[in-house]
N, CA, C and O of each residue as an XYZ file, in Angstrom:
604
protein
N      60.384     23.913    123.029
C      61.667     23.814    123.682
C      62.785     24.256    122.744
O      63.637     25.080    123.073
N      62.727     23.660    121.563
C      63.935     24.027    120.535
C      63.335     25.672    120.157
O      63.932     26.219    119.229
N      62.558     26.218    120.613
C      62.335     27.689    119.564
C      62.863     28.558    121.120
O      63.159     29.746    120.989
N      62.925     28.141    122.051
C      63.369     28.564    123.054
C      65.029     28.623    123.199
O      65.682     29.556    123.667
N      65.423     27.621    122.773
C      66.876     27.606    122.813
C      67.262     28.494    121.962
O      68.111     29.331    122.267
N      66.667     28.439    120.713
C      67.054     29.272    119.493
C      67.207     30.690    120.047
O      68.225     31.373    120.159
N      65.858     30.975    120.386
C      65.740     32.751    120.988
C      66.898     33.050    122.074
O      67.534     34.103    122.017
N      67.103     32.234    122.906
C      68.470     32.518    123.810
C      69.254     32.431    123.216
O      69.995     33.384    123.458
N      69.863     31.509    122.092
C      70.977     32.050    121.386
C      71.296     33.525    120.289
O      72.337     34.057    119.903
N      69.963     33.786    120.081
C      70.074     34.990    119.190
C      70.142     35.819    120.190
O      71.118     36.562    120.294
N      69.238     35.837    120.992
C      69.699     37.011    122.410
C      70.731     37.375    123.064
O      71.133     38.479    123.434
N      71.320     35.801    123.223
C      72.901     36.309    123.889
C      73.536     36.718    122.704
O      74.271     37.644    123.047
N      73.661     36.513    121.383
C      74.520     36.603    120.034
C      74.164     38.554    120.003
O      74.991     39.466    119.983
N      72.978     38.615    120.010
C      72.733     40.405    119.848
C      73.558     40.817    121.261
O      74.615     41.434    121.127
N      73.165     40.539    122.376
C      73.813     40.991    123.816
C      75.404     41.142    123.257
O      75.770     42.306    123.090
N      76.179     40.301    123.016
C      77.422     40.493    122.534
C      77.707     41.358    121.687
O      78.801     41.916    121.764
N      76.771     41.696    120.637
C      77.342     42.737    119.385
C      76.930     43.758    120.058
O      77.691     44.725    120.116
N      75.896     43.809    120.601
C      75.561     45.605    121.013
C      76.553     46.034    122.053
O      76.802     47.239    122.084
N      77.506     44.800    123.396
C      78.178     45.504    123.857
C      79.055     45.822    123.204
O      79.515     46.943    123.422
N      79.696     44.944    122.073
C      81.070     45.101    121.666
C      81.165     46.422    120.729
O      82.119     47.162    120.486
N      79.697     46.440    120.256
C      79.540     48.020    119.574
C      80.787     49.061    120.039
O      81.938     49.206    119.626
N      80.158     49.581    120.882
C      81.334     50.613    121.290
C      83.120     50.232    121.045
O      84.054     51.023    120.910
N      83.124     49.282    121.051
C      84.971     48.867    120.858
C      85.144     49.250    119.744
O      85.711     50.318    119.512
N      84.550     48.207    118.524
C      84.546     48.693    117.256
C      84.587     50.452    116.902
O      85.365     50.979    116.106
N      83.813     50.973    117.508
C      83.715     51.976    116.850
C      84.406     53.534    117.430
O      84.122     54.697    117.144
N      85.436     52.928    118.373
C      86.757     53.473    118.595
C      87.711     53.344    117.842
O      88.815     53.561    118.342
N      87.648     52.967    116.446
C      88.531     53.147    115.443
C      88.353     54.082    114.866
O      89.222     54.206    114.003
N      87.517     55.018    114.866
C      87.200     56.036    114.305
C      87.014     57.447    114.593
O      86.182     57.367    115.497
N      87.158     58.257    114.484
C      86.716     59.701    114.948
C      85.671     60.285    115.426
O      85.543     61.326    116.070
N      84.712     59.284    114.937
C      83.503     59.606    115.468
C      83.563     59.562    117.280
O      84.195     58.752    117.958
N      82.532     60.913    117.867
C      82.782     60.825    118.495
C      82.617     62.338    119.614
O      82.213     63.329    119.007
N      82.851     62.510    120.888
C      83.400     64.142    121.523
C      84.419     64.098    121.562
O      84.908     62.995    121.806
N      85.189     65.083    121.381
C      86.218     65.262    121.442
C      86.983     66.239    122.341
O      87.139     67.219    121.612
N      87.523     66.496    123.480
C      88.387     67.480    124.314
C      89.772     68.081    123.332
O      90.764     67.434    122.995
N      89.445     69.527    123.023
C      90.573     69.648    122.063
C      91.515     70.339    123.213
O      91.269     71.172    124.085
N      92.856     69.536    122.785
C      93.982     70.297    123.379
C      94.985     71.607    122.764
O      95.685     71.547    121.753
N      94.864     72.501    123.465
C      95.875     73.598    122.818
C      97.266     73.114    122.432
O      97.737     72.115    122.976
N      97.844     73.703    121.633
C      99.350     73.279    121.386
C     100.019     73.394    123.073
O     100.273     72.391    123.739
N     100.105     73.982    123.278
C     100.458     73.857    124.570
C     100.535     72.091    125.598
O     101.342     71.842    126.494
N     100.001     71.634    125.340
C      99.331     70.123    125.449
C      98.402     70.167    126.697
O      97.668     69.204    126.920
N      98.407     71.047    127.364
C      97.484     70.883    129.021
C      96.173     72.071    128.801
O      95.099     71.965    129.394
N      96.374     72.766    128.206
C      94.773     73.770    128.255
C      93.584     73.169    127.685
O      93.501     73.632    126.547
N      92.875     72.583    127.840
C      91.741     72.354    127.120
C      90.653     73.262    126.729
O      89.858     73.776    127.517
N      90.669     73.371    125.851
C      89.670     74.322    125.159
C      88.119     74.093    124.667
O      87.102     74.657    125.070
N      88.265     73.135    123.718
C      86.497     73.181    123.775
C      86.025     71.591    122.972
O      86.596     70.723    122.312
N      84.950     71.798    123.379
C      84.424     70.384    122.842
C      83.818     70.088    121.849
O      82.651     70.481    121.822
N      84.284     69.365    120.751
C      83.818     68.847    119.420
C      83.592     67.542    119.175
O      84.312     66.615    119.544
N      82.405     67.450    118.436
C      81.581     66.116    118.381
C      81.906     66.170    116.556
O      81.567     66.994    115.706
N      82.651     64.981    116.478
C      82.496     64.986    115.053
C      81.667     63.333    114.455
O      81.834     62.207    114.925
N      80.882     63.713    113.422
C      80.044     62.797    113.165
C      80.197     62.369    111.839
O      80.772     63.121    111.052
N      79.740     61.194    111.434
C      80.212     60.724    110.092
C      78.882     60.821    109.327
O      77.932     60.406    109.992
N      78.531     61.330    107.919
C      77.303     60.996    106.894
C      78.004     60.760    105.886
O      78.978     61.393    105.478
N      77.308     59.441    105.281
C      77.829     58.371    104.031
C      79.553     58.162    104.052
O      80.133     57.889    103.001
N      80.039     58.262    104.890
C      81.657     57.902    105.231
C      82.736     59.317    104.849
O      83.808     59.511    104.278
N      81.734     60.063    105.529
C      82.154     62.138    105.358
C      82.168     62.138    106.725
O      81.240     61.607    107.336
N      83.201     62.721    107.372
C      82.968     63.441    108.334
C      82.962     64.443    109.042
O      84.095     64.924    109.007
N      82.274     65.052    109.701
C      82.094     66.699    110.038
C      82.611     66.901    111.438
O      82.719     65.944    112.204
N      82.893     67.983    111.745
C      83.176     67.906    113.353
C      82.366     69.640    113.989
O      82.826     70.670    113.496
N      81.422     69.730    114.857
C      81.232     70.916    114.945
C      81.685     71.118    116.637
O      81.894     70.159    117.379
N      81.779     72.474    117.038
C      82.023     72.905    118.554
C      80.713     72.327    119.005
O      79.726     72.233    118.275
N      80.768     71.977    120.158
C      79.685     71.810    121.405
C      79.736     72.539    122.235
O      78.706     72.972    122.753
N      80.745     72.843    122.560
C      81.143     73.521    123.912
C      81.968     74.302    123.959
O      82.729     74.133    123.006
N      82.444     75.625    124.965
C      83.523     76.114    124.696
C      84.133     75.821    126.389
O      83.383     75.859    127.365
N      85.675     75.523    126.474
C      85.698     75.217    127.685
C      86.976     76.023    128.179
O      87.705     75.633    129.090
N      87.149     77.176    127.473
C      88.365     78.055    128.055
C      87.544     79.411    127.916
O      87.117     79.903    126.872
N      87.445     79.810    128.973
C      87.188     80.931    129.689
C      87.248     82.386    128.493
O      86.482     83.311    128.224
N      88.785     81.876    127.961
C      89.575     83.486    126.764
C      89.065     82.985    125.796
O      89.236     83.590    124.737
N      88.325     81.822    125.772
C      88.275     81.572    123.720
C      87.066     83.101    123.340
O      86.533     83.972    124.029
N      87.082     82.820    122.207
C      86.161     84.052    121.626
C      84.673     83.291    121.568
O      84.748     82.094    121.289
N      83.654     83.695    121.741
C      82.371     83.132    121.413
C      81.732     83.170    120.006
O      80.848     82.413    119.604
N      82.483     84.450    119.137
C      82.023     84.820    117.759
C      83.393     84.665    116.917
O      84.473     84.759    117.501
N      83.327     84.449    115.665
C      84.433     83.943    114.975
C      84.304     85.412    114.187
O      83.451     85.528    113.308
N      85.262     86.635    114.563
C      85.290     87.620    113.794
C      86.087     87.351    112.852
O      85.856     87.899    111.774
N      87.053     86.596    112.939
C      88.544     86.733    111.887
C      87.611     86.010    110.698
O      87.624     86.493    109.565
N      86.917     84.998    110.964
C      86.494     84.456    109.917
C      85.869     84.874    108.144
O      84.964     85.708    108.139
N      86.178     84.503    107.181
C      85.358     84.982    105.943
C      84.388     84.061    105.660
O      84.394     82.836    105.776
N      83.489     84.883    105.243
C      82.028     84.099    104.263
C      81.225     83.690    105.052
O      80.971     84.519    105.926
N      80.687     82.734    105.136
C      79.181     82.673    105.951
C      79.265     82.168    107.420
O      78.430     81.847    108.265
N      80.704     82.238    107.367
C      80.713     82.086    109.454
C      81.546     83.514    109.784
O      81.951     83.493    110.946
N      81.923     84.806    109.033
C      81.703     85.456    109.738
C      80.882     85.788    110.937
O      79.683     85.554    111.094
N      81.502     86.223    111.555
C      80.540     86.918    112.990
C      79.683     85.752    113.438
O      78.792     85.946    114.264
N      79.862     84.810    113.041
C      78.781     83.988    113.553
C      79.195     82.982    114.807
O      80.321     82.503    114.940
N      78.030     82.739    115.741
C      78.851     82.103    117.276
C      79.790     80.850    116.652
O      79.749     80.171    115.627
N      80.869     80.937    118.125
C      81.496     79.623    117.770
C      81.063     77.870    117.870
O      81.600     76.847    117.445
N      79.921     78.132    118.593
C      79.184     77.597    119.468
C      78.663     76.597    118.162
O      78.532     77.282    117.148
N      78.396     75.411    117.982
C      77.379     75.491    116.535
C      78.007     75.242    115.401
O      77.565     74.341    114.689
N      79.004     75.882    115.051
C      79.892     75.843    114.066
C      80.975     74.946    113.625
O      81.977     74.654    114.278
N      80.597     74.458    112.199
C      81.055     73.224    111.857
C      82.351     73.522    111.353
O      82.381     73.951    110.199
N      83.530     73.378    112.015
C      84.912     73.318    111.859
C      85.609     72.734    111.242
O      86.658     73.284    110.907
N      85.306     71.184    110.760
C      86.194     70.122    110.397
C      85.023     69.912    108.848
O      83.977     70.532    108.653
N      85.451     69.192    108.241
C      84.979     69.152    106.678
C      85.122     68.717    105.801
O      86.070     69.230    105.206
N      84.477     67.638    105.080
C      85.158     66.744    104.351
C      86.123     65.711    104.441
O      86.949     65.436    103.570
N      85.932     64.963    105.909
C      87.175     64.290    105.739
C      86.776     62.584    105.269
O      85.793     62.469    104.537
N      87.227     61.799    105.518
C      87.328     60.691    104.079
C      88.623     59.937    105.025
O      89.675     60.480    105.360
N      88.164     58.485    105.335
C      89.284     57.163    105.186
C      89.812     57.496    104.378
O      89.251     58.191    103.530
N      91.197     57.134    104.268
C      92.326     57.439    103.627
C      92.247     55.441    103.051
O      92.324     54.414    103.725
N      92.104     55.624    101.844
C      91.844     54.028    100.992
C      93.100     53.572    100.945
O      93.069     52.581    100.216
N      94.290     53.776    101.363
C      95.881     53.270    101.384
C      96.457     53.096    102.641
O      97.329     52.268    102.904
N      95.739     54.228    103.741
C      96.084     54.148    105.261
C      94.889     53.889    105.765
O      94.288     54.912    106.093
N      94.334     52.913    105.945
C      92.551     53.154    107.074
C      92.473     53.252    108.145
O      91.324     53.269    108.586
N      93.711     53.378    109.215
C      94.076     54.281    110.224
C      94.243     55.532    110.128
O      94.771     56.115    111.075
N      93.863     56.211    109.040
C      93.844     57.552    108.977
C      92.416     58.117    108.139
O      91.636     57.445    107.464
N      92.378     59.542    108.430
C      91.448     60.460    107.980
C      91.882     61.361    107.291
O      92.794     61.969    107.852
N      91.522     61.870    105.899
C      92.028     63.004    105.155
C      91.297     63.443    104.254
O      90.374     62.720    103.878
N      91.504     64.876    103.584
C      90.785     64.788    102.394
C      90.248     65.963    102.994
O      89.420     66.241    102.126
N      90.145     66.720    103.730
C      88.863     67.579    103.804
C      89.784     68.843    104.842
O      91.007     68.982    104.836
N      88.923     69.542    105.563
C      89.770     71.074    105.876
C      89.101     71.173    107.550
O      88.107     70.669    108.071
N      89.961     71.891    107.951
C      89.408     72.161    109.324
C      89.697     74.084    109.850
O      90.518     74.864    109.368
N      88.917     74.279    110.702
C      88.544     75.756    111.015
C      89.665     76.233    111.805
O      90.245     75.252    112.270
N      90.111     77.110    112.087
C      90.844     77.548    113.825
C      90.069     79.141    113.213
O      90.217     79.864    112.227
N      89.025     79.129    114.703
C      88.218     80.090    114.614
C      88.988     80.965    115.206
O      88.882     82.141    114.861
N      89.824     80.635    116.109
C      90.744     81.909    116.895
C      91.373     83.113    115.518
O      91.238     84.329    115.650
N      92.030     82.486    114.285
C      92.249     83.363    113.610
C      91.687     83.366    112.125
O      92.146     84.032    111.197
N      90.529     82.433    112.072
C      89.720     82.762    111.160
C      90.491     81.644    109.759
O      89.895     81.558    108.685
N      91.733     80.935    109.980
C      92.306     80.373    108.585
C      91.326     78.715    108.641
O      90.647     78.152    109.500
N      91.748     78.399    107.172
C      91.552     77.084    106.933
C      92.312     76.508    106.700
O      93.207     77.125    106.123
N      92.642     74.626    106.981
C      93.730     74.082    106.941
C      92.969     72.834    106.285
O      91.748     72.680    106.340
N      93.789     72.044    105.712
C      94.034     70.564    105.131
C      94.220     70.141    106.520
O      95.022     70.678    107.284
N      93.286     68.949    106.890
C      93.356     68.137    107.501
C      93.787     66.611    107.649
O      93.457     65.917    106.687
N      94.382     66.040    108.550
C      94.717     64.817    108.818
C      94.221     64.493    110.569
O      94.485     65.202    111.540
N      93.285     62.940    110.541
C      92.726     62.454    111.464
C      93.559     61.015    111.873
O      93.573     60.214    110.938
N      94.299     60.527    113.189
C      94.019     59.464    113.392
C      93.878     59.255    114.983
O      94.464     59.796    115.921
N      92.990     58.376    114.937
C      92.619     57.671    116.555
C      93.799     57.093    116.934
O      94.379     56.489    116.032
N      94.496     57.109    118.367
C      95.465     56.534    119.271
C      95.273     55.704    120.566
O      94.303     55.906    121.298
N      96.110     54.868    120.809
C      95.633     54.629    121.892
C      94.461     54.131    122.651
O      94.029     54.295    123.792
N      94.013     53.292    121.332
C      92.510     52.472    121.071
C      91.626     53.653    121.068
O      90.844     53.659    122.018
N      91.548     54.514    120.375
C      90.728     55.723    120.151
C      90.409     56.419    121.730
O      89.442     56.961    122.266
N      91.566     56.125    122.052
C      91.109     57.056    123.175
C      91.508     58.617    123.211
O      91.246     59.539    123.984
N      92.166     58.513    122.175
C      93.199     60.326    121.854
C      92.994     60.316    120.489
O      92.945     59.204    119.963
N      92.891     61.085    119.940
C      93.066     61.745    118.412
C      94.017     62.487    117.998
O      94.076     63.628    118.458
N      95.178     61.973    116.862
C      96.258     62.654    116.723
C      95.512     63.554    115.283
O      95.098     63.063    114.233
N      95.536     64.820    115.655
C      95.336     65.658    114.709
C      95.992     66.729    113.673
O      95.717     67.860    114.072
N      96.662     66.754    112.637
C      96.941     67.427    112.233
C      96.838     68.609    110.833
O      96.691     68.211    109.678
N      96.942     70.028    111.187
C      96.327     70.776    110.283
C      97.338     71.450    109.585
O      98.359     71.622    110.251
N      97.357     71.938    108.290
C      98.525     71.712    107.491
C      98.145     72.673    105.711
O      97.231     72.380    104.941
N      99.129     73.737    105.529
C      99.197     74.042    104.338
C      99.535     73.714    103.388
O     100.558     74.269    103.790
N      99.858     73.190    102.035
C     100.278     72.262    101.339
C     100.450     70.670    101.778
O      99.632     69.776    101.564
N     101.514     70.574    102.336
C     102.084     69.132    102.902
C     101.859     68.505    104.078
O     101.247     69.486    104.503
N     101.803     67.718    105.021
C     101.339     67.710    106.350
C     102.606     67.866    106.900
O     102.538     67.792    108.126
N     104.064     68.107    106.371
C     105.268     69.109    107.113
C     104.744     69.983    107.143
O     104.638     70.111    108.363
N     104.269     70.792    106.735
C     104.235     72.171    106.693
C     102.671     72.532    107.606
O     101.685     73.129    107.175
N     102.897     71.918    109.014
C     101.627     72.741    109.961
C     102.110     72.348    111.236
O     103.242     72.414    111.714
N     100.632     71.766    111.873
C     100.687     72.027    113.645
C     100.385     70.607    114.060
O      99.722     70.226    113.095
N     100.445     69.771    114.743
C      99.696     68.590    115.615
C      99.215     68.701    116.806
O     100.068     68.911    117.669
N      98.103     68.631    117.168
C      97.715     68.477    118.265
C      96.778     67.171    118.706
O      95.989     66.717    117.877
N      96.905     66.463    120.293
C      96.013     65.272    120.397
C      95.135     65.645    121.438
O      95.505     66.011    122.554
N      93.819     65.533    121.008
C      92.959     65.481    121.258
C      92.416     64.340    122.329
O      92.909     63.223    122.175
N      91.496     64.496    123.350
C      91.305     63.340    124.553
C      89.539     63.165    123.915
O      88.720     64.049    123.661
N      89.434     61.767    123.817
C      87.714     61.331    123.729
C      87.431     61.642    125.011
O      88.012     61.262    126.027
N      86.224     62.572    124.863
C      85.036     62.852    125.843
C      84.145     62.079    126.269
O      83.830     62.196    127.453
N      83.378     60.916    125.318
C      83.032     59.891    125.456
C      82.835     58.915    124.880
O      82.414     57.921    125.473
C-alpha cells in the first residue's frame, strides 16, 4: 500500500515536470523559428536553432518566400554556392553572463548578400517572438528584426 502511494506521487511529480518542460524552455532560443523581413509582414524562411554545451547554432529548414535564392552565391568560403537549405547561419552564440535574457557572442549569415554580422538574441513575449539583432561593431550600428516561434 505505502509503495503504491509512493509510485503515484513520483508519477504525478514527473507528469508535472514533463508538462511544465516546454514553459521553461521558452526562455530560450532554442527552437523554429519564422524569420521576419525588415519589412515586418513577409515571412521568409524557417530556422531551427539548437543549443550544444550552451552554443547555439541556428540552420535554415525551410525556405518560405517564393524570391529567396536557393544557393548562397554572394557567399565566401565553404558556403559558397552551396544550397540555402541546410545551412548553418547563426554561430556561436553564448548567454550573455551579465544579461541572461540575452544571447551574444557569436555571428549570423544573411545569405541574400553573402555578409556576416555580430549577433544579439532575445526571446519576447514569453518566447513567443525573438528580438534579433545583427550588427557591425556595436549593436547601434545594424538591423532588428522579430522573429515568430514556429513551435
Amino acid at each position: 500500500m505505502k509503495i503504491e502511494k509512493t509510485l503515484k506521487h513520483v508519477l504525478a511529480i514527473a507528469a508535472v515536470a514533463w508538462a511544465a518542460g516546454p514553459a521553461f524552455a521558452q526562455d530560450t532560443p532554442v527552437g523554429l523559428w519564422k524569420t521576419i523581413d525588415d519589412d515586418g509582414k513577409t515571412v521568409k524562411t524557417l530556422i531551427r536553432i539548437t543549443e550544444s554545451a550552451g552554443v547555439l547554432s541556428g540552420v535554415i529548414e525551410k525556405l518560405l518566400d517564393p524570391k529567396a535564392a536557393t544557393v548562397c552565391e554572394k557567399c565566401t568560403g565553404e558556403r559558397k554556392d552551396k544550397p540555402v537549405v541546410g545551412m548553418t547561419i547563426i554561430r556561436g552564440i553564448k548567454r550573455n553572463a551579465d544579461d541572461t535574457t540575452l544571447w551574444d557572442g557569436g555571428e549570423v549569415l544573411d545569405p541574400e548578400n553573402g555578409s556576416t554580422y555580430r549577433l544579439r538574441l532575445r526571446p519576447a513575449e514569453g518566447g513567443k517572438k525573438l528580438e534579433v539583432r545583427g550588427f557591425i561593431g556595436a549593436p547601434v550600428f545594424g538591423r532588428s528584426q522579430t522573429w515568430v516561434r514556429a513551435e
